[in-house]
C-alpha beads as a LAMMPS data file, in Angstrom:
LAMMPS data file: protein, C-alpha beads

379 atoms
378 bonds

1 atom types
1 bond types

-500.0 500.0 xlo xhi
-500.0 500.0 ylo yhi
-500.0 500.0 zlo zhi

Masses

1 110.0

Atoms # bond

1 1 1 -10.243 -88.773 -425.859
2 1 1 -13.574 -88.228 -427.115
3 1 1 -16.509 -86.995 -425.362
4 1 1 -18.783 -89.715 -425.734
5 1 1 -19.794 -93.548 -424.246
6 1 1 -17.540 -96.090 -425.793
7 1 1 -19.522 -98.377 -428.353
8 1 1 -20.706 -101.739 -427.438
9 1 1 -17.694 -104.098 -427.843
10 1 1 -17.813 -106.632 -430.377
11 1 1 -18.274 -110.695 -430.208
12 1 1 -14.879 -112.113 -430.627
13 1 1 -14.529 -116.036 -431.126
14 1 1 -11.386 -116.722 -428.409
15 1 1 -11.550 -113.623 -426.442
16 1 1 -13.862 -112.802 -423.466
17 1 1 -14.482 -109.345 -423.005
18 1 1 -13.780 -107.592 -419.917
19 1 1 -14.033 -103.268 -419.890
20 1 1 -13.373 -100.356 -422.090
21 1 1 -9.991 -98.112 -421.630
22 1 1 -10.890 -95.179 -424.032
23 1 1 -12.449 -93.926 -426.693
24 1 1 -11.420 -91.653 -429.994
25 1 1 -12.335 -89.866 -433.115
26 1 1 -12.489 -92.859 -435.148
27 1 1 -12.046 -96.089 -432.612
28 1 1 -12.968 -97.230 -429.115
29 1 1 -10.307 -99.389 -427.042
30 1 1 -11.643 -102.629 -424.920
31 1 1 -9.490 -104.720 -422.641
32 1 1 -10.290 -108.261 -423.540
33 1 1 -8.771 -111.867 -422.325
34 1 1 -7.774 -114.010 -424.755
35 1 1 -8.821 -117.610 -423.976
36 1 1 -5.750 -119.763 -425.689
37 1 1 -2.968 -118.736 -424.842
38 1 1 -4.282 -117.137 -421.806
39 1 1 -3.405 -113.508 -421.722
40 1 1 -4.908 -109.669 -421.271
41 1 1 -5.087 -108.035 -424.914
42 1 1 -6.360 -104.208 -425.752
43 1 1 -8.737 -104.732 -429.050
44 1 1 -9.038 -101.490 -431.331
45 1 1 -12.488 -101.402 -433.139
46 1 1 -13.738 -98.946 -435.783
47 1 1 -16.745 -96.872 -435.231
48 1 1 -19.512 -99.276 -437.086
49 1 1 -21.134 -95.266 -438.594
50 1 1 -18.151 -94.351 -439.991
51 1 1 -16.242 -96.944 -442.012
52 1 1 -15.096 -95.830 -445.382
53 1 1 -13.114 -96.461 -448.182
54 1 1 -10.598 -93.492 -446.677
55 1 1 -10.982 -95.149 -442.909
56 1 1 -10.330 -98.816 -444.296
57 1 1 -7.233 -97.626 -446.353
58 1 1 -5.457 -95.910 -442.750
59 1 1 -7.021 -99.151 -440.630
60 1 1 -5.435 -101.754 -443.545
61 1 1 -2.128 -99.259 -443.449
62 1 1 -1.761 -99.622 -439.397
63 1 1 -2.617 -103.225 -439.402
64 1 1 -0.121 -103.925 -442.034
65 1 1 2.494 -101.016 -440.712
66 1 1 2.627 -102.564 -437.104
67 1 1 2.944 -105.924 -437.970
68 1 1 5.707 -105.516 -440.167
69 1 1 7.475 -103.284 -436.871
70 1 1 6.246 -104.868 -433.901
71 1 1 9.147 -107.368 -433.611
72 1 1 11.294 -104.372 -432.446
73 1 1 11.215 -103.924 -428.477
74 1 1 10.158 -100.467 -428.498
75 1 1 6.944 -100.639 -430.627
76 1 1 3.386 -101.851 -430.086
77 1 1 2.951 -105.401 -430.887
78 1 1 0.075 -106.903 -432.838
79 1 1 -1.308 -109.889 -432.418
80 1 1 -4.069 -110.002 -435.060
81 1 1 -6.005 -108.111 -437.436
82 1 1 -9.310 -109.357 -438.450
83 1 1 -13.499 -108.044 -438.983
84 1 1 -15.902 -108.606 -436.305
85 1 1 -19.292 -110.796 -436.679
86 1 1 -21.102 -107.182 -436.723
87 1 1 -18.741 -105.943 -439.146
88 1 1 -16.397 -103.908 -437.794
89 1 1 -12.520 -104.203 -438.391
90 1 1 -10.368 -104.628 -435.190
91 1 1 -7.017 -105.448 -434.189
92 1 1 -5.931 -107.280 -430.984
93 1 1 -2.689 -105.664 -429.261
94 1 1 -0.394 -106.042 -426.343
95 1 1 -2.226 -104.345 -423.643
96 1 1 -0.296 -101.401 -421.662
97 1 1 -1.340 -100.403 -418.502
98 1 1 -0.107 -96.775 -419.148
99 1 1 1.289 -94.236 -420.972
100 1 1 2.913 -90.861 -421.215
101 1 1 -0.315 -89.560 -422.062
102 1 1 -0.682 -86.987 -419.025
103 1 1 2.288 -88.037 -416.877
104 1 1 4.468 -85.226 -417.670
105 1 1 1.956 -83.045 -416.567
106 1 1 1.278 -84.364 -413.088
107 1 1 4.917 -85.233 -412.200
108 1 1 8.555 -84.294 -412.786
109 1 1 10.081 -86.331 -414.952
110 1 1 13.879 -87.321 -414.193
111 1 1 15.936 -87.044 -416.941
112 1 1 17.325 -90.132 -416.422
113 1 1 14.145 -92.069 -417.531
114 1 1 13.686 -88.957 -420.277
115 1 1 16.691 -89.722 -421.992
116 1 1 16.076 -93.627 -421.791
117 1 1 13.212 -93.413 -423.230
118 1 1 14.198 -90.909 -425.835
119 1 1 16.730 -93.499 -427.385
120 1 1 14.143 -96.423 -427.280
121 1 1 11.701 -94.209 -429.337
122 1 1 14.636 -93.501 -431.266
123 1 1 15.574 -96.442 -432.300
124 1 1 11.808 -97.283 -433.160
125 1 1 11.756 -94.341 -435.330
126 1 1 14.686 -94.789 -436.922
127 1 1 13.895 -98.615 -437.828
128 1 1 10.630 -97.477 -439.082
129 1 1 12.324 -95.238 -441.745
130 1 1 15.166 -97.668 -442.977
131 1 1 12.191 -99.553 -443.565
132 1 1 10.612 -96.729 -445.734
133 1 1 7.525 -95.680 -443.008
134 1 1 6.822 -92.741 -441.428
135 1 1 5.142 -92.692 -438.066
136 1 1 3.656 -89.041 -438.614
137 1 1 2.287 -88.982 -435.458
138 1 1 4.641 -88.272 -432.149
139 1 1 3.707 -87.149 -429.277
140 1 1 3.598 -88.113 -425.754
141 1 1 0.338 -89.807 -425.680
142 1 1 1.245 -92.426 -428.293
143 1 1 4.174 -93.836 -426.354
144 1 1 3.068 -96.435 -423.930
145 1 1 4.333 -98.254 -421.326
146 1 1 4.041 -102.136 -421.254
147 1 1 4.231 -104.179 -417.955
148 1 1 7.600 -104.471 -417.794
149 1 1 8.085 -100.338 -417.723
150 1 1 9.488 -100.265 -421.464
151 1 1 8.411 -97.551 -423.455
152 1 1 6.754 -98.067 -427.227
153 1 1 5.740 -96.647 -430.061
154 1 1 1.883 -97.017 -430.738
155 1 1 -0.775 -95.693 -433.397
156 1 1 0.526 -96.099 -436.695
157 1 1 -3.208 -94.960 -438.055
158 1 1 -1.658 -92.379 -440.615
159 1 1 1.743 -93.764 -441.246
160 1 1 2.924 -93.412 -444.966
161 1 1 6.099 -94.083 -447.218
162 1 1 9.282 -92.344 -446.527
163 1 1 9.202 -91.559 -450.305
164 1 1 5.979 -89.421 -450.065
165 1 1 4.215 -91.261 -452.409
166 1 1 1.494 -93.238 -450.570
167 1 1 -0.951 -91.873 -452.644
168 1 1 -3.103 -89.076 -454.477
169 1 1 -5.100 -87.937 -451.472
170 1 1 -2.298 -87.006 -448.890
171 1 1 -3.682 -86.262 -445.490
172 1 1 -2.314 -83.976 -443.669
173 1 1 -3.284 -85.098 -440.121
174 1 1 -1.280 -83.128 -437.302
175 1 1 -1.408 -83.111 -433.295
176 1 1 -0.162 -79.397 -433.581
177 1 1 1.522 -78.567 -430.198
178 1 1 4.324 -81.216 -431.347
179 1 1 4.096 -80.544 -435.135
180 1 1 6.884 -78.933 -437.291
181 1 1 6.504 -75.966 -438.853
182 1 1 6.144 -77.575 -442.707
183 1 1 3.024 -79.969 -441.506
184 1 1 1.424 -76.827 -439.811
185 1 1 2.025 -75.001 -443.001
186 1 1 1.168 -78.717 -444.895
187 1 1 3.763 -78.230 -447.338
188 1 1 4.550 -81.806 -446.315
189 1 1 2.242 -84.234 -445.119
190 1 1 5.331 -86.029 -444.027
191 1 1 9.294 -86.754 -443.546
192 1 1 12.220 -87.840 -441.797
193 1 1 13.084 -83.860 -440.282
194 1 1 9.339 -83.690 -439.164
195 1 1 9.387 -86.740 -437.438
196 1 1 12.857 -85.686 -435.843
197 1 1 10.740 -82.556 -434.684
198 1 1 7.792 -84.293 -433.081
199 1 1 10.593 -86.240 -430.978
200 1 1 12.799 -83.711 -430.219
201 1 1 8.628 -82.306 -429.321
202 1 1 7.775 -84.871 -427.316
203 1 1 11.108 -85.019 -425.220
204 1 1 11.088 -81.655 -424.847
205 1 1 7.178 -81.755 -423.136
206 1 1 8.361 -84.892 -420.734
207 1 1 11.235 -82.724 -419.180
208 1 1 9.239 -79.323 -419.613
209 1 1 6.211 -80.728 -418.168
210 1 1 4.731 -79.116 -421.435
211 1 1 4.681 -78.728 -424.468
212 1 1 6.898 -76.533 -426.461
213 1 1 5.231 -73.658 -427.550
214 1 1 2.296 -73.588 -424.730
215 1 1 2.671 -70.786 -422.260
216 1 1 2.175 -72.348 -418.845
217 1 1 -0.787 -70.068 -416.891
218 1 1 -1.216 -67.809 -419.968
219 1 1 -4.861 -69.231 -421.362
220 1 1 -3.138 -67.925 -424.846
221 1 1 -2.923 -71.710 -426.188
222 1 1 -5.347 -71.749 -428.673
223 1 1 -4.891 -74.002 -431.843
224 1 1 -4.067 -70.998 -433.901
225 1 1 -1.965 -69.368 -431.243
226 1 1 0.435 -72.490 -431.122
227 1 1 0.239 -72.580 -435.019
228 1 1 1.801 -69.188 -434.940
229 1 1 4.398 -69.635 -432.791
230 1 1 5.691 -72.865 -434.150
231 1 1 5.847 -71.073 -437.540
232 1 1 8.492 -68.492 -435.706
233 1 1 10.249 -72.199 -433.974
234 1 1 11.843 -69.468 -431.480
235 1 1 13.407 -72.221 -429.119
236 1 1 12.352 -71.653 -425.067
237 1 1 14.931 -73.281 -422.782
238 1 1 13.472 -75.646 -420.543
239 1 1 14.793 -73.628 -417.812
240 1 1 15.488 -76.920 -415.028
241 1 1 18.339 -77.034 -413.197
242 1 1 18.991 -80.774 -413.502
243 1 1 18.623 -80.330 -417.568
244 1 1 22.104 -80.171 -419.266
245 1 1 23.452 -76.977 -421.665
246 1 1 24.254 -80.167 -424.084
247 1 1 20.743 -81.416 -423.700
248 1 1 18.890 -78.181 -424.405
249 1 1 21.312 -78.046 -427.835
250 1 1 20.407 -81.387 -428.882
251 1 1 16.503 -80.174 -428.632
252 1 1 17.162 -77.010 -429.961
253 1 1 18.874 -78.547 -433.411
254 1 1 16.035 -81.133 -433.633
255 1 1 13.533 -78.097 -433.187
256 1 1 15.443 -75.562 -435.782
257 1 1 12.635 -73.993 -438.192
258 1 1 14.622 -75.339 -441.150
259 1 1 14.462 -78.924 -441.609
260 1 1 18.152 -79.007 -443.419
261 1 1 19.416 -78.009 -439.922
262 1 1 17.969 -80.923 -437.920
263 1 1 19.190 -84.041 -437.244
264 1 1 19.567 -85.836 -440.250
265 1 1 18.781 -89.065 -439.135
266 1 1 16.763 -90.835 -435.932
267 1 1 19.613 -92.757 -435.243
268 1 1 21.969 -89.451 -435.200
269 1 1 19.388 -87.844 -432.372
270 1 1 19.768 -90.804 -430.605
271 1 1 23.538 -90.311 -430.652
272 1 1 23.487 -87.155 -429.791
273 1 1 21.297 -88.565 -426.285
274 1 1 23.412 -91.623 -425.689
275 1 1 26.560 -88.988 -425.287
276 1 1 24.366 -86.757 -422.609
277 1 1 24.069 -89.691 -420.862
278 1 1 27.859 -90.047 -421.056
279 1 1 28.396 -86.774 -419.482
280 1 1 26.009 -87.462 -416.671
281 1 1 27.761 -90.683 -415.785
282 1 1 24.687 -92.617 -417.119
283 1 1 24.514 -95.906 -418.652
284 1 1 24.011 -95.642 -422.628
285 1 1 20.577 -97.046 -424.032
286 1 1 20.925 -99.280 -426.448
287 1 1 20.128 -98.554 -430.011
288 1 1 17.740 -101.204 -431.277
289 1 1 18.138 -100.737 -434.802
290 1 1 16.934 -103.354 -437.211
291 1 1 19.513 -104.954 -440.234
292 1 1 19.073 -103.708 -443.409
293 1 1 18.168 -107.480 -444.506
294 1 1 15.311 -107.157 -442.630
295 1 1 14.038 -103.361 -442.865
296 1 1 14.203 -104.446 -446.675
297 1 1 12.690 -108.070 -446.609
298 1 1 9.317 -108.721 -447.608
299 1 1 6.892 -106.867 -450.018
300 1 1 5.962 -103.046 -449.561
301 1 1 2.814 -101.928 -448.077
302 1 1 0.033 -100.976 -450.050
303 1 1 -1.655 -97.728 -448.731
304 1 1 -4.219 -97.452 -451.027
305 1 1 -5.947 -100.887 -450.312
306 1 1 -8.927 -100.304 -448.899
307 1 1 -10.643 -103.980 -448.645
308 1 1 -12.004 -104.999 -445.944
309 1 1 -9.593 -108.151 -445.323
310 1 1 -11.555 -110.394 -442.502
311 1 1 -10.445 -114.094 -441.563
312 1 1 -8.035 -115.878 -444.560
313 1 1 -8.844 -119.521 -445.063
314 1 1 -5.980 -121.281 -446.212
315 1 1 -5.723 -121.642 -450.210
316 1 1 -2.814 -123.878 -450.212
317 1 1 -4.293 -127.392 -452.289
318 1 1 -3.247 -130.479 -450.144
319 1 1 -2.245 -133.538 -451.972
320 1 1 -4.159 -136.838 -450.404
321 1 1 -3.714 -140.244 -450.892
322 1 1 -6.735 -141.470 -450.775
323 1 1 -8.806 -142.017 -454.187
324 1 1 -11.613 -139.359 -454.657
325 1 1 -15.006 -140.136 -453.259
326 1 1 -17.892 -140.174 -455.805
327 1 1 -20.601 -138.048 -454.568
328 1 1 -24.049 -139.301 -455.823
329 1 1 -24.248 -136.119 -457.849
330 1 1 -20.396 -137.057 -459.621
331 1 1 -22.127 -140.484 -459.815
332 1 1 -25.245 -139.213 -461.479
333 1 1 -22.907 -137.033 -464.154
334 1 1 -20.881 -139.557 -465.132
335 1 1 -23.877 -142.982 -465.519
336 1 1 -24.411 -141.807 -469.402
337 1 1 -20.978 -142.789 -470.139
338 1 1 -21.679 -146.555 -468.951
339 1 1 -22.081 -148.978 -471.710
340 1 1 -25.646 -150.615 -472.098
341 1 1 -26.308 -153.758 -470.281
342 1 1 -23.275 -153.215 -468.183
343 1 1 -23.789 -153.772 -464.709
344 1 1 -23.124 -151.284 -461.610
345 1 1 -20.670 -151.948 -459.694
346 1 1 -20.813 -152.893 -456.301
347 1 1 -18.630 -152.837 -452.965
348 1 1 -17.518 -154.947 -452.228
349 1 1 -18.086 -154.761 -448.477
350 1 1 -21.507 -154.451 -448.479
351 1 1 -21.551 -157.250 -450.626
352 1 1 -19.509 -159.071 -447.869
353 1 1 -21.998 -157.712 -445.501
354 1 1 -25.049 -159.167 -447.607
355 1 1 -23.717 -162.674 -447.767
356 1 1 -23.160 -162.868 -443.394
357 1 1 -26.533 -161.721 -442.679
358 1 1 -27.825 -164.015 -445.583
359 1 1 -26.083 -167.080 -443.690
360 1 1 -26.827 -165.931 -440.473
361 1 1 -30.652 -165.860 -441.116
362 1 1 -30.430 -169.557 -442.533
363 1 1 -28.695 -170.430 -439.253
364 1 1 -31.258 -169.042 -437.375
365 1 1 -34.167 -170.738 -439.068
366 1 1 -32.679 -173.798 -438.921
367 1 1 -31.945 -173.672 -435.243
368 1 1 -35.523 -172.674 -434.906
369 1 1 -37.129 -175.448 -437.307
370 1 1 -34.703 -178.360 -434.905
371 1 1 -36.015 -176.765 -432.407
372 1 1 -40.085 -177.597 -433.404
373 1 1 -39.233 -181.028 -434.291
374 1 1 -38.019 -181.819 -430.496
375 1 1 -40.846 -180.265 -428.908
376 1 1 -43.422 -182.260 -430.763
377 1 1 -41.662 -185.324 -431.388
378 1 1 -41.375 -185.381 -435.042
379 1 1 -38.722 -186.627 -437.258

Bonds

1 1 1 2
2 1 2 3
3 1 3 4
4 1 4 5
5 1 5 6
6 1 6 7
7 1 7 8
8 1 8 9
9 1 9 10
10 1 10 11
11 1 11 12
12 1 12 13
13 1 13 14
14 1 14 15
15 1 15 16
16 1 16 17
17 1 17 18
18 1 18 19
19 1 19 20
20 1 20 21
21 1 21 22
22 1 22 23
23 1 23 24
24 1 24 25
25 1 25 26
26 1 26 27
27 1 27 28
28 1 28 29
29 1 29 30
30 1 30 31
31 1 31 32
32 1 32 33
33 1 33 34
34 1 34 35
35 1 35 36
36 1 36 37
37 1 37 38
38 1 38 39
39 1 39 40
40 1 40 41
41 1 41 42
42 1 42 43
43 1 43 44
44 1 44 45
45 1 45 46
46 1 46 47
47 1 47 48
48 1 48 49
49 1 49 50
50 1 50 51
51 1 51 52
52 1 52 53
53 1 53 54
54 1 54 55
55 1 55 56
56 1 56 57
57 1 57 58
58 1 58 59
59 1 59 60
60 1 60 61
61 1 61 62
62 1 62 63
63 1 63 64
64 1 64 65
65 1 65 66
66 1 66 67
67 1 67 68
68 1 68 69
69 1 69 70
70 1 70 71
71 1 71 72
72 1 72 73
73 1 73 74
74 1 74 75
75 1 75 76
76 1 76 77
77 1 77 78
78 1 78 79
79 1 79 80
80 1 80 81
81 1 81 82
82 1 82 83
83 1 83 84
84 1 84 85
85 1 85 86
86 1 86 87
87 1 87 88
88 1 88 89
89 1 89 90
90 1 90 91
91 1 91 92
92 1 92 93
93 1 93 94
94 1 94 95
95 1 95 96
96 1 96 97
97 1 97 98
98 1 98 99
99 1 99 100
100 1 100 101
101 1 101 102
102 1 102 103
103 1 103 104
104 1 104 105
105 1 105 106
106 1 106 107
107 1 107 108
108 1 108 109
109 1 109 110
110 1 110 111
111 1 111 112
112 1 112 113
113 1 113 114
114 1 114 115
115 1 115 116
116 1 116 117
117 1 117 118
118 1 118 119
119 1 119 120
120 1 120 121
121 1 121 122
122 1 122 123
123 1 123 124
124 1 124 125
125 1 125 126
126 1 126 127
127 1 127 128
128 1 128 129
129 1 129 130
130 1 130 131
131 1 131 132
132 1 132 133
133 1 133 134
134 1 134 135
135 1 135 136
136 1 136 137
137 1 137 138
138 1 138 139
139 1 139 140
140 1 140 141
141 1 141 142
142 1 142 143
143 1 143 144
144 1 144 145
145 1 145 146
146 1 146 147
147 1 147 148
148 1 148 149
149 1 149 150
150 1 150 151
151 1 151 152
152 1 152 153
153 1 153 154
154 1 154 155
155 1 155 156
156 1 156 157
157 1 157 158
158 1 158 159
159 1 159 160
160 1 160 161
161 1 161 162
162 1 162 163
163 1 163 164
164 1 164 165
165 1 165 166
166 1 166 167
167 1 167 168
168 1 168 169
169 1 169 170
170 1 170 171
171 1 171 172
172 1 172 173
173 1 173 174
174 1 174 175
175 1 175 176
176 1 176 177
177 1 177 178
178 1 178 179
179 1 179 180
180 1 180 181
181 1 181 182
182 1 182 183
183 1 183 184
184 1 184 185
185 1 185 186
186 1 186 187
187 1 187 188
188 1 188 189
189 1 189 190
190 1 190 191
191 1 191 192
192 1 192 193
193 1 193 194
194 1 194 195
195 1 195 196
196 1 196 197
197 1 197 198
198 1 198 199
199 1 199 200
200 1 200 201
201 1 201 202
202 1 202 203
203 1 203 204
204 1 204 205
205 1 205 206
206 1 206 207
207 1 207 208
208 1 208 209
209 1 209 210
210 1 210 211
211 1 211 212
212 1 212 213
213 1 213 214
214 1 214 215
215 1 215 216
216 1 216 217
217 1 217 218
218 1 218 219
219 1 219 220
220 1 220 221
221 1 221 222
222 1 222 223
223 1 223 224
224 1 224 225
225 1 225 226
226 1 226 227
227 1 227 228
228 1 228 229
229 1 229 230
230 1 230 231
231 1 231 232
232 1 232 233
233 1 233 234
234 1 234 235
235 1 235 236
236 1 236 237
237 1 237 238
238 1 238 239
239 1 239 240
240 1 240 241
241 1 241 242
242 1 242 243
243 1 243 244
244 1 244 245
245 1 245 246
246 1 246 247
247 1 247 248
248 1 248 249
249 1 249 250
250 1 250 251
251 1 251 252
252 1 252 253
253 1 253 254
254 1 254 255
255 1 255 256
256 1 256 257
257 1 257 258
258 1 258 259
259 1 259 260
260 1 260 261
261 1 261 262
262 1 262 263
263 1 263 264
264 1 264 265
265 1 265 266
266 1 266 267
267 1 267 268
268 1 268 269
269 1 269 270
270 1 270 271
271 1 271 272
272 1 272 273
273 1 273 274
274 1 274 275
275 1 275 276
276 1 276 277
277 1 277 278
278 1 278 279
279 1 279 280
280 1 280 281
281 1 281 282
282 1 282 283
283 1 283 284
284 1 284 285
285 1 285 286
286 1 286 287
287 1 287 288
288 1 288 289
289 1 289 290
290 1 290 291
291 1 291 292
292 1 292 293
293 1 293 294
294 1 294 295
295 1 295 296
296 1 296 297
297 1 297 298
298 1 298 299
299 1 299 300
300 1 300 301
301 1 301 302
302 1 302 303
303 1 303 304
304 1 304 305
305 1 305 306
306 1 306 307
307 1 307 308
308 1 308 309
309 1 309 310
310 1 310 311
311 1 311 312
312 1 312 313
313 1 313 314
314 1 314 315
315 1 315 316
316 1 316 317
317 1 317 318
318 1 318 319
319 1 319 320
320 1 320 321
321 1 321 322
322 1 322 323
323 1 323 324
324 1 324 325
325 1 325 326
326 1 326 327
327 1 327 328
328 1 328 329
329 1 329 330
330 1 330 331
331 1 331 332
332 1 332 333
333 1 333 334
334 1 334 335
335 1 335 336
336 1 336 337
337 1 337 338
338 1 338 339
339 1 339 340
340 1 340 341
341 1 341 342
342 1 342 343
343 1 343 344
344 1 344 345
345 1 345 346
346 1 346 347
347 1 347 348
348 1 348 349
349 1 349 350
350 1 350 351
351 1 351 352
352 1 352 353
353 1 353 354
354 1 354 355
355 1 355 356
356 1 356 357
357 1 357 358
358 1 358 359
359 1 359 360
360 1 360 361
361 1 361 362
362 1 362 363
363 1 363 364
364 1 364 365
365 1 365 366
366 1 366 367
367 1 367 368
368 1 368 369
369 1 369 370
370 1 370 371
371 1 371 372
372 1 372 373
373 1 373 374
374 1 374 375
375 1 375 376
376 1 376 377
377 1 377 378
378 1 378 379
């Protein structure tokens, strides 16, 4: 979270504001209700001082990132994507009332609910990539937990392409106590083993009650510290009783210093979990995994554009019926093509019109001319 007063939140047409939940680097986070259909939604808007071409590219890329996902049960869902009257870009999300944020910390775990989770995020992950995205981000604070207590996959703010080539100015963004070894390093600013090491990461902090290379009560955890230690990727047991020998080797093979040796696949990891959970007389997770139809339908994202995209009005032409209306300034345009002497012509219902009131009036003065004559006796 950042150290500062959130901003002031912007005017939304639909939505009624109601109080901030946090604040970052680059964003502030307002709980607003949306008038029609009724419902509580968390709005993300830029910082108005810092919007860039570089800023609108990874805002355009999460927008477009999470919509494409958020049909799967374990990721954030979006509900809209838009620029505010003031000018700042925003999206409107499913509002969580927590996350894993500092939970692990407070609490013990169970690794019950761990290993649940695990697969969910899994299974997120893993139809992310047969979609060709990377997340690039894992850690415990970016899974959330909706209403309902499912767990899901938020901030997609620097996701890229599987294929590495999202393009020319890679950023090499990194929460480094759950980074691997090549994005510390940044000889990758992204891939399928890395994100296999930020969950096997993240899992490991929700049973560990930290994170993998912090030394609890030491005051050694400096940014550079854990930078050198993940470069060694010498694996600590958890050291819990209730954890599983099997458990620790599925962490410790997602966590190996050479990305060849990890799991190969999000999907595999998951495995791996699902058949803990078969030792411990658990119920297996489902694996939510999206059909390739649909990881491959529709067009890929572009993350280099860096427009500012605010409301869309429809551009589809409608075919009417009706004839077209001549506008007195159509009318004006097209008089010098009228042959000389020819006479305008006229509608005929205010013609119509003309003729009634004509007749009417005669009525009326004759009625009133009758009249006269019988008050003064003439005729």
């Amino acid at each position: 979270m950042a150290n500062r007063l959130p901003s002031a939140p912007p005017v939304l047409a639909g939505f009624t504001y109601v109080r901030p939940l946090g604040t970052g680097g680059f964003a502030d986070v307002f709980l607003f209700e949306q008038n029609l259909p009724r419902r509580p939604v968390a709005v993300k808007v830029l910082l108005e001082d810092i919007v860039d071409e570089g800023l609108l590219r990874m805002f355009n890329a999460e927008a477009d990132v999470m919509a494409r996902l958020s049909s799967h049960p374990s990721i954030l869902t979006i509900f809209e994507a838009s620029i505010s009257a003031d000018g700042r870009p925003y999206l409107v999300m499913e509002y969580c009332p927590t996350s894993l944020t500092n939970r692990y910390r407070r609490e013990v775990m169970p690794v019950a609910e761990v290993l649940q989770v695990a697969v969910k995020i899994a299974s997120a992950l893993e139809t992310a990539h047969r979609s060709g995205l990377l997340h690039r981000d894992i850690k415990p604070s970016n899974i959330l937990v909706t209403a309902f207590g499912s767990p899901v996959l938020s901030d997609f703010g620097i996701a890229a392409a599987v294929n590495g080539r999202a393009g020319a100015d890679e950023v090499f963004a990194m929460s480094v106590p759950w980074s691997a070894p090549e994005i510390v390093d940044e000889r990758v600013s992204g891939s399928i083993p890395a994100e296999i090491w930020g969950l096997g990461a993240t899992v490991y902090s929700l049973l560990a009650g930290r994170s993998p290379f912090e030394r609890a009560g030491s005051g050694q955890n400096s940014r550079d510290q854990l930078k050198a230690r993940i470069r060694k990727a010498a694996y600590t047991p958890i050291g819990r009783p209730d954890v599983p020998a099997r458990l620790e080797a599925v962490l410790a093979r997602s966590m190996s210093k050479d990305p060849a040796a990890r799991h190969v696949t999000a999907a595999e990891f998951a495995h791996e979990l699902q058949l803990v959970q078969h030792d411990l007389g658990l119920p297996h997770t489902a694996l939510d995994v999206a059909v390739d139809e649909w990881a491959m339908a529709g067009t890929a994202i572009d993350f280099q554009d860096d427009l500012a995209r605010g409301p869309v009005r429809p551009s589809v032409e409608r075919v009417s019926r009706r004839p077209p209306r001549v506008t007195p300034q159509r009318r004006s345009r097209t008089e010098g093509t009228v042959l000389a002497g020819a006479q305008p012509r006229r509608r005929a219902g205010v013609s119509a019109r003309v003729v009634l009131l004509a007749s009417a009036a005669v009525l009326v003065a004759g009625a009133a001319v009758t009249g006269i004559l019988l008050l003064t006796g003439g005729g």
